[in-house]
C-alpha positions in Angstrom: 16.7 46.5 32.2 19.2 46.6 35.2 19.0 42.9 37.2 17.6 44.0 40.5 14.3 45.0 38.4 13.8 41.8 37.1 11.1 39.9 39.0 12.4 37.1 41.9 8.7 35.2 41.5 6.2 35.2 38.8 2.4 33.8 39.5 0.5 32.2 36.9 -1.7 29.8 35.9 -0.7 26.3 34.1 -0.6 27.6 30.9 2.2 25.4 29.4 3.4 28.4 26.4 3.5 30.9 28.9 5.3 28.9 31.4 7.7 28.2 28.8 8.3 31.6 27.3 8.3 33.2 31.6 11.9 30.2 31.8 12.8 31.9 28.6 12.7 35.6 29.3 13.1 35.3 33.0 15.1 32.4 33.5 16.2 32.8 37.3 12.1 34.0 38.4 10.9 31.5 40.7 7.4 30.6 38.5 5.0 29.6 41.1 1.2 28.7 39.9 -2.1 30.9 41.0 -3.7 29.3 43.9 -6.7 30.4 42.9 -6.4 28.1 39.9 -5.1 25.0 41.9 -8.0 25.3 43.7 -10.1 25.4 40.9 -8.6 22.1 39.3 -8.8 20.6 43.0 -12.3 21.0 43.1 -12.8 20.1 39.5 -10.8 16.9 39.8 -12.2 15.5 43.0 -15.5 16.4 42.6 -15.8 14.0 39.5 -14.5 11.5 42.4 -16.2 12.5 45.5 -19.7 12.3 45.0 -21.8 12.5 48.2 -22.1 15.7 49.7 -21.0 15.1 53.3 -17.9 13.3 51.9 -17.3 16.1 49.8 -17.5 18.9 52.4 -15.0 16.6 54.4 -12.6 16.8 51.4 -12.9 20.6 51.1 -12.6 21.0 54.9 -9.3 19.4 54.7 -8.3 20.7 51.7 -9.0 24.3 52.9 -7.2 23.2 56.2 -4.0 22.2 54.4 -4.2 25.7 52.4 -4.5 27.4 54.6 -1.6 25.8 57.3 -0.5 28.5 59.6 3.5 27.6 60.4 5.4 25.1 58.5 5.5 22.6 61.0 1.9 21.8 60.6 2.1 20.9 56.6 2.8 17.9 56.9 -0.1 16.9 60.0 -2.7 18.5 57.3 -0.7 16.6 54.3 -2.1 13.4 55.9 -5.5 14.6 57.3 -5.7 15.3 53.6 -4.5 11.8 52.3 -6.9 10.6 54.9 -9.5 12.5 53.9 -9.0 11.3 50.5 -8.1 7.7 51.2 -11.0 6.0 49.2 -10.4 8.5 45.9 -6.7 8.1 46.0 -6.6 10.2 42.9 -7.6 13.5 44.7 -3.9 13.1 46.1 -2.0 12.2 43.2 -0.1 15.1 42.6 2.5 15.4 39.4 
C-alpha cells in the first residue's frame, strides 16, 4: 500500500484492543474517539450525578455549548461555563 493511501485520522470508539491494534497497523494515524460515543458516556456518567431535571438540562445545555464551540477562541469561555455548570458534581469534569 503506497504511504499517501494510508489514513492521516482514524475515528473510533474506546475500544481498548482496537485502539491498540489501529497504533499497531497505522502507527502515524492520528486515532481520534467517535463523538457520538463521548457523548454517550457524558450523559451516562453525569446523569448518575446530576439528578434533578432542571440541573440536568443546565449540564447538557453547556455541554452541548462546549461541543458545539464555533472558533477556537471560545473553547476555553465554554470549558468554564462547563466546569461551572458542573461545580457541585465535580466528577462530570474529571476528564482522564
Amino acid at each position: 500500500m503506497k504511504v499517501d493511501a494510508l489514513p492521516g485520522v482514524i475515528v473510533i470508539d474506546k475500544d481498548l484492543s482496537l485502539m491498540k491494534v489501529v497504533k499497531t497497523v497505522f502507527p502515524d494515524a492520528t486515532n481520534l474517539l467517535c463523538r457520538f460515543h463521548i457523548d454517550n458516556n457524558v450523559k451516562a456518567k453525569c446523569k448518575i450525578l446530576v439528578a434533578q431535571k432542571n440541573a440536568w438540562n443546565y449540564v447538557m445545555e453547556a455541554w452541548g455549548s462546549l461541543v458545539d464551540y464555533l472558533c477556537e477562541s471560545s473553547f476555553d469561555e465554554y470549558l468554564k461555563n462547563f466546569e461551572m455548570a458542573c461545580s457541585p458534581w465535580p466528577m462530570c469534569v474529571k476528564h482522564g
